[in-house]
ZATORNU-754756 format. One line per field, with one value per residue (C-alpha): chain; x, y, z. Coordinates in nm, 4 decimals, always signed. Layout:
unit = (A;...) $
px = (X;...) $
py = (Y;...) $
pz = (Z;...) $
end
This chain:
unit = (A;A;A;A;A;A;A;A;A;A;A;A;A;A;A;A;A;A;A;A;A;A;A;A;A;A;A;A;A;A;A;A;A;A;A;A;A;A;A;A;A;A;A;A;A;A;A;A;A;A;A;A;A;A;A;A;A;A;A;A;A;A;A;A;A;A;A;A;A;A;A;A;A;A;A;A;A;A;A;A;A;A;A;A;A;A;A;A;A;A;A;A;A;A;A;A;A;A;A;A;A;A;A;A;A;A;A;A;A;A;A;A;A;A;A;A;A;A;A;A;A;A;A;A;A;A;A;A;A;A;A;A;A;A;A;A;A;A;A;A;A;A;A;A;A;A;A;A;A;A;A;A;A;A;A;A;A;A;A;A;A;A;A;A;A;A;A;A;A;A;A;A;A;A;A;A;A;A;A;A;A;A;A;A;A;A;A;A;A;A;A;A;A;A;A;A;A;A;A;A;A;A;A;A;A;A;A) $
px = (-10.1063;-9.8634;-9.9554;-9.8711;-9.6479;-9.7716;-9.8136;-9.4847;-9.5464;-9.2512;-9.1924;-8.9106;-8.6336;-8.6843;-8.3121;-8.1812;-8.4471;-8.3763;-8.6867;-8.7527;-8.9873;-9.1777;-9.3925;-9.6746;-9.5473;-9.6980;-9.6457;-9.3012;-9.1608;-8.9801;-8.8128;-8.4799;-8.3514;-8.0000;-7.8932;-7.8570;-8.0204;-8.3068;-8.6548;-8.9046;-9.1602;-9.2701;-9.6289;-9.7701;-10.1059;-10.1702;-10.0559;-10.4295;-10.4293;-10.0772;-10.1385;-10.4614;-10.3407;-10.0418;-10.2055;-10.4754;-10.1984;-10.0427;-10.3078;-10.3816;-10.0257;-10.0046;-10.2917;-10.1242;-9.8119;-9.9930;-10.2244;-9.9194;-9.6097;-9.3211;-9.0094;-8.9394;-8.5819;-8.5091;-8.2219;-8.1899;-8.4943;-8.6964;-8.8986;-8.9865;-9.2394;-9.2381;-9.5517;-9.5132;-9.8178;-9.7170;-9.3231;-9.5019;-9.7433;-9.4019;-9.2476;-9.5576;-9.5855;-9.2205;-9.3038;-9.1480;-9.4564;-9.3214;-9.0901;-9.3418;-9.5215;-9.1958;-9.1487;-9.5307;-9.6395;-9.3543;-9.3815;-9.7401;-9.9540;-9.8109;-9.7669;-10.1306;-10.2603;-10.0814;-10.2031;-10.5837;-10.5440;-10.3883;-10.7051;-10.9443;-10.7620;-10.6820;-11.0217;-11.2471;-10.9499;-11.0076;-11.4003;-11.3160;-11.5168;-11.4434;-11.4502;-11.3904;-11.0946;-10.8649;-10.6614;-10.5857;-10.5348;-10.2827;-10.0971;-10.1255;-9.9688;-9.6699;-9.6824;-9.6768;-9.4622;-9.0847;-9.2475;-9.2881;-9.0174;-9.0660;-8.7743;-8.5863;-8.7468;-8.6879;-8.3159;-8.2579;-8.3936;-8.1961;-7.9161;-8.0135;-8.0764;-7.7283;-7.6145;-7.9168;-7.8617;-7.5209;-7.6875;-7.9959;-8.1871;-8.4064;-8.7300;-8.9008;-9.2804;-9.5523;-9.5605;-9.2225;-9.2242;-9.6025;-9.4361;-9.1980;-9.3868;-9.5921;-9.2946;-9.1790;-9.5675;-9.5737;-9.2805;-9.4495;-9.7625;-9.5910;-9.3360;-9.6741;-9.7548;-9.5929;-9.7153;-9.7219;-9.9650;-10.1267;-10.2370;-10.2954;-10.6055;-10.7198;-10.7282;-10.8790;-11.1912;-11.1957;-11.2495) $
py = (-0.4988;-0.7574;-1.1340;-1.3308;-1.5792;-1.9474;-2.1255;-2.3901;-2.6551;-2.8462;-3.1529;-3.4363;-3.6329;-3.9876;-4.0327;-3.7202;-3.6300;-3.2471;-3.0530;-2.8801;-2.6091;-2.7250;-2.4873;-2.5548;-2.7972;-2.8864;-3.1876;-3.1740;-3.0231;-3.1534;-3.1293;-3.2259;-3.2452;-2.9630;-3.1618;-3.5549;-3.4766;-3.7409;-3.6829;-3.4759;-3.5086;-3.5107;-3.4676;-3.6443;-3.6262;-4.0116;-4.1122;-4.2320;-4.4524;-4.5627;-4.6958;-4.8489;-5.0315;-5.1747;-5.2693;-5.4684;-5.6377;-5.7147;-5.8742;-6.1042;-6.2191;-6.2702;-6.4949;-6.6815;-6.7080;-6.9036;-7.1014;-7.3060;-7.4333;-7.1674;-7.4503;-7.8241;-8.0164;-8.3265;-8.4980;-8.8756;-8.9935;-8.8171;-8.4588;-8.2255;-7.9391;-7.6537;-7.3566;-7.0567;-7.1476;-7.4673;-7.3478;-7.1341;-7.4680;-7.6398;-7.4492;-7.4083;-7.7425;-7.8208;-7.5809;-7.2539;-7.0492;-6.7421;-6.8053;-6.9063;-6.5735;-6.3973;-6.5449;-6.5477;-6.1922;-5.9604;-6.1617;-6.2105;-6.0823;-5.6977;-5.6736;-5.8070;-5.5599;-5.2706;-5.3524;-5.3565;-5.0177;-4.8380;-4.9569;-4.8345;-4.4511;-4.4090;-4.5231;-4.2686;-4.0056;-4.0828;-4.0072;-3.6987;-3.8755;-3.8257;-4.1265;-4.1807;-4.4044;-4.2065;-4.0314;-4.3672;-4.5532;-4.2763;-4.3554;-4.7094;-4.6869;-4.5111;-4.7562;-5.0899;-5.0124;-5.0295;-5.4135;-5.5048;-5.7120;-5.8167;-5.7486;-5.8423;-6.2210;-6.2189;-6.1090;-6.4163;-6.6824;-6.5909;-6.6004;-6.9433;-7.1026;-7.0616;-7.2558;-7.5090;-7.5741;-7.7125;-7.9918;-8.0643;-8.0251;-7.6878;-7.6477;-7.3090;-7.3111;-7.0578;-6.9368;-6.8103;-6.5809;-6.4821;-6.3594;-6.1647;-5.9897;-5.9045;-5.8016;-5.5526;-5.4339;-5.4125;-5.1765;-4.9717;-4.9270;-4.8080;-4.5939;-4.4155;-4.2527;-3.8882;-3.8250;-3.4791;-3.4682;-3.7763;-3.5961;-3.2384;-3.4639;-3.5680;-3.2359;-3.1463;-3.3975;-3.4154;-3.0179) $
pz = (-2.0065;-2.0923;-2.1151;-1.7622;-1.8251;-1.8865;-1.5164;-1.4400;-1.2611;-1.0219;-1.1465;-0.9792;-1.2635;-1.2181;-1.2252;-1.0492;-0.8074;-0.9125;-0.8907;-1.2099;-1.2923;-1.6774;-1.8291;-2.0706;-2.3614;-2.7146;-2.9054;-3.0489;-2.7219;-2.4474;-2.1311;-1.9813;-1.6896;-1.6622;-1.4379;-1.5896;-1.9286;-1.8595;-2.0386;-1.7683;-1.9713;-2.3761;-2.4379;-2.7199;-2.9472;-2.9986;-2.6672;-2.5607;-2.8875;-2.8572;-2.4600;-2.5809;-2.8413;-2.7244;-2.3640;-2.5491;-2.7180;-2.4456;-2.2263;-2.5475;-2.5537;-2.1803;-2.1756;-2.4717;-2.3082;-2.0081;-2.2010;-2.4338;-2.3259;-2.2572;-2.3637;-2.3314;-2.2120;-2.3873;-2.2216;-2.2316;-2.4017;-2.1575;-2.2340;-1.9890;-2.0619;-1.9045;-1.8524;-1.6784;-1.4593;-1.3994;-1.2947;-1.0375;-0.8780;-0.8931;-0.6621;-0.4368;-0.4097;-0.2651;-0.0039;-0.1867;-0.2125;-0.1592;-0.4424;-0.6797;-0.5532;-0.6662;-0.9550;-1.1214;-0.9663;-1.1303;-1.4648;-1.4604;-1.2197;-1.1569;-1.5287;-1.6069;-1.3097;-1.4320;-1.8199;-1.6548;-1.4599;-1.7053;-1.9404;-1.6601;-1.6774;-2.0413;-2.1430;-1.9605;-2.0721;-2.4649;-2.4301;-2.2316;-1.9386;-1.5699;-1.3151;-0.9554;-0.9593;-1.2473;-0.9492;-0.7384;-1.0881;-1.2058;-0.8357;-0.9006;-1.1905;-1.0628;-0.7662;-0.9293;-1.2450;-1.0675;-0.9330;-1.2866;-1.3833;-1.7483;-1.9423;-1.6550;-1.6941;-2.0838;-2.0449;-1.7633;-1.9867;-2.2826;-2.0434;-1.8676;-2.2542;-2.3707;-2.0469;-2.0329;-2.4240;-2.3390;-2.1157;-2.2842;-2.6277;-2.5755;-2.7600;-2.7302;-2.7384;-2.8834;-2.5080;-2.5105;-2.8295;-2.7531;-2.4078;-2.6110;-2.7862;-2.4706;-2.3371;-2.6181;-2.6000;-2.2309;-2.2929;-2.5554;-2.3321;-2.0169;-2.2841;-2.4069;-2.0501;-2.0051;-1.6593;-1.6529;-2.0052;-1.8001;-1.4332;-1.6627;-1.8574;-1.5526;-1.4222;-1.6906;-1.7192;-1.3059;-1.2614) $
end
């Protein structure tokens, strides 16, 4: 009798939305989407290490990016220091709250949640353990990530420094090139996560 053929399994393109059967990979393999040529999926052997690593990182940057000051405005004798918890009280306490919400949670707060979850999952995953909350964390993870708006923050003060540096004298702090590099690790960490190789390990240690 001839060997079935190895299960598929129906998985959408993040860009396309075109439903694409994906057999069984190996490291080394991937698949693309026929349609817009976007990555479905490219399972990895150190992926457990790489997320770990680079999610640790990234929580110890985050709290040193909100523990020193993030830049400082010297304009006519006078300084003016800036932290990113401090920008968010500011604006809480002119009455903007739910701007200070917006601006703190998808730089901070999402980020620093999604960091925390993604700890709780791939941990139990790289002692081949099964836990309770891997499925909902897994969903959570999918959930929060498109609220996380790092890069997005790092590429708007860039912008706002080269017009700010034309009306005042613009110091950077530690703060500002610790959140850097959590945002490049941030990047990595969320970059390590295929989600099909993710739900088939918790499958895997769940069944």
């Amino acid at each position: 009798m001839a060997p079935s053929p190895p299960a598929t399994t129906q998985m959408a393109c993040l860009e396309c939305d075109l439903l694409v059967s994906v057999a069984p990979l190996v490291e080394g393999q991937r698949a693309d989407c026929p349609r817009c040529g976007h990555t479905i999926t490219a399972p990895r052997g150190d992926w457990r290490e790489r997320a770990l690593s680079f999610s640790v990182a990234a929580l110890v940057l985050l709290a040193m990016a909100n523990a020193f000051p993030f830049l400082s405005l010297i304009a006519g004798g006078l300084e003016s220091v800036m932290t990113l918890p401090k920008s968010a009280v500011e604006l809480y306490q002119d009455g903007y709250w739910t701007i200070a919400v917006l601006v703190l949670g998808p730089i901070v707060g999402i980020p620093a949640l999604i960091l925390l979850v993604l700890l709780a999952v791939v941990v139990p995953l790289h002692g081949g353990r099964s836990r309770p909350w891997l499925v909902p964390g897994a969903r959570l993870l999918a959930l929060l990530n498109p609220w996380a708006m790092v890069e997005v923050f790092v590429i708007g003060v860039l912008v706002s420094l080269v017009k700010i540096g034309a009306m005042a004298k613009v110091v950077l702090g530690l703060s500002f090139f610790a959140y850097v590099g959590f945002a490049l690790c941030f990047i990595a960490a969320i970059a390590s996560l295929d989600r099909a190789q993710l739900w088939r390990e918790i499958h895997e240690v769940t069944s």
